[in-house]
C-alpha positions as CSV (number, residue, x, y, z in Angstrom):
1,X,-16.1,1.2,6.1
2,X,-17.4,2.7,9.5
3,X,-20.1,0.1,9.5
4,X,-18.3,-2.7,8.7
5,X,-15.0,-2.1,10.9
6,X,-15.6,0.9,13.2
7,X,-18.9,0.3,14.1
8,X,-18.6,-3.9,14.5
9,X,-15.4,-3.6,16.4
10,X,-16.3,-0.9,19.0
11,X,-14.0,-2.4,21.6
12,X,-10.9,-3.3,19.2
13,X,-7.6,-1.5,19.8
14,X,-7.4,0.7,16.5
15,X,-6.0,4.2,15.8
16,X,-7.1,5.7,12.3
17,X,-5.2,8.7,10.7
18,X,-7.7,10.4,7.9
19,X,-5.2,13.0,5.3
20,X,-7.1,14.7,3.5
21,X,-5.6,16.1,0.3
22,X,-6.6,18.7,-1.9
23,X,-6.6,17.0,-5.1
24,X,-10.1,18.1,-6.6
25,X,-11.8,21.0,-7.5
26,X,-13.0,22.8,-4.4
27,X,-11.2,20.5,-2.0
28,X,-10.5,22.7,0.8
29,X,-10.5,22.4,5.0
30,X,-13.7,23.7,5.3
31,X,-15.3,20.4,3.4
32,X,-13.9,18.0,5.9
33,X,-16.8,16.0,6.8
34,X,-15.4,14.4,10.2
35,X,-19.2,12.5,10.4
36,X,-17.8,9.7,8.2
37,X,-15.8,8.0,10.1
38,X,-17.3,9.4,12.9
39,X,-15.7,7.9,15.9
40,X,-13.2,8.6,18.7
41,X,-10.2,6.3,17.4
42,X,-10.0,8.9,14.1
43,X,-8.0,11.8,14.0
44,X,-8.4,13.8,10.5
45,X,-5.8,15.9,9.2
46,X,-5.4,18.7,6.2
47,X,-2.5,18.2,3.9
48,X,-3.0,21.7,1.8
49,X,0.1,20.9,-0.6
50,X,-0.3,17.1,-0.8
51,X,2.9,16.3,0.9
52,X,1.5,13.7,2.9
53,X,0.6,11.8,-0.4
54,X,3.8,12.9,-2.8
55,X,5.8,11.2,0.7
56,X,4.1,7.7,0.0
57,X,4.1,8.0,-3.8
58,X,8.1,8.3,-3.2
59,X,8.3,5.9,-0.2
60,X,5.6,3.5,-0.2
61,X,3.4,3.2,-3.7
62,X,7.0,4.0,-5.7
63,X,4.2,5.1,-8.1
64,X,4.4,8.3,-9.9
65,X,2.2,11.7,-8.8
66,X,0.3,11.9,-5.4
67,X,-1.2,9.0,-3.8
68,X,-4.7,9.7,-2.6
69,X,-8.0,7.6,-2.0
70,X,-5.9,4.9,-0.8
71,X,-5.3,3.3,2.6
72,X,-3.0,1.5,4.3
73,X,-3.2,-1.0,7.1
74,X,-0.4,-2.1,9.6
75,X,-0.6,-3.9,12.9
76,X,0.3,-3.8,16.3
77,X,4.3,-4.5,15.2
78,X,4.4,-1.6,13.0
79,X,7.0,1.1,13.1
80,X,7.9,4.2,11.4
81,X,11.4,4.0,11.1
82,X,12.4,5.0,7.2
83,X,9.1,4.1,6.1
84,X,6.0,2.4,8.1
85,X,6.4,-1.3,8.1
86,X,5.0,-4.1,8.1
87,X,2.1,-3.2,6.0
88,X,-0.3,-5.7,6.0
89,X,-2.5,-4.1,3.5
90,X,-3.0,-1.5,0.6
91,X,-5.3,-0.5,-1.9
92,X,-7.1,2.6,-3.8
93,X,-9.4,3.4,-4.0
94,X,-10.5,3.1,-0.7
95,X,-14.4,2.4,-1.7
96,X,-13.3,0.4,-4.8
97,X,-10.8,-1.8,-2.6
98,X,-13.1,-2.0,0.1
99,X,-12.7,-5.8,0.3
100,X,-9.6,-5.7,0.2
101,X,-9.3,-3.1,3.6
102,X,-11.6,-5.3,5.1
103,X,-9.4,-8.7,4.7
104,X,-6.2,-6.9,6.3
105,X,-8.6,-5.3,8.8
106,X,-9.3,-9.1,9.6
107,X,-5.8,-10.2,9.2
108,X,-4.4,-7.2,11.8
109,X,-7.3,-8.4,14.1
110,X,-6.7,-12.0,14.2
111,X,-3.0,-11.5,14.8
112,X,-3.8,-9.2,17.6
113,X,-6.0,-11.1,19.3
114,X,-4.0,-14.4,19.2
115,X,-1.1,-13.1,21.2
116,X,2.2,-14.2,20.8
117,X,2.6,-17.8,19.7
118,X,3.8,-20.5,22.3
119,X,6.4,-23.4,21.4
């Protein structure tokens, strides 16, 4: 997805939070590669007991065990009150529900750049 949002919308207003979980063998800190999504607007993090992902299994997904590979998309309205809202878009895994990322990408992007609607 760096080439078809990051790298296409160089000049759009986005902040992207990367968790990284240990959820397979040899997951670890050290195996953070930070060169694929490569750009300013991404900060990456290390979540070494998963709490991150148990937090939006509960709160979120309501799905049982540890969400992970997934992503979710709010826009410029969003706030983190109880939980993050309005999401705008969800899906795991990320690479499988690519298309789907890419459609609330365009949704958050359209509503941003259309301003607030005039009567």
């Amino acid at each position: 997805m760096h080439s078809e949002i990051l790298e296409k919308n160089r000049s759009a207003r986005l902040k992207v939070f990367v968790v990284w979980l240990p959820m397979l063998p040899g997951d670890s800190r050290q195996m953070i590669d930070q060169r694929v999504l490569a750009d300013p607007r991404v900060t990456y993090y290390w979540d070494p007991k998963a709490r991150m992902g148990e937090w939006f299994s509960s709160h979120v997904t309501h799905q049982p065990g540890t969400t992970w590979d997934a992503f979710f998309m709010y826009g410029q309205q969003a706030r983190w009150n109880s939980v993050p809202g309005p999401l705008v878009g969800s899906g795991s895994s990320v690479m499988g529900s690519s298309g789907d990322l890419l459609a609330a990408f365009e949704r958050v992007r359209a509503a941003s750049s259309s301003g607030p609607a005039s009567a």
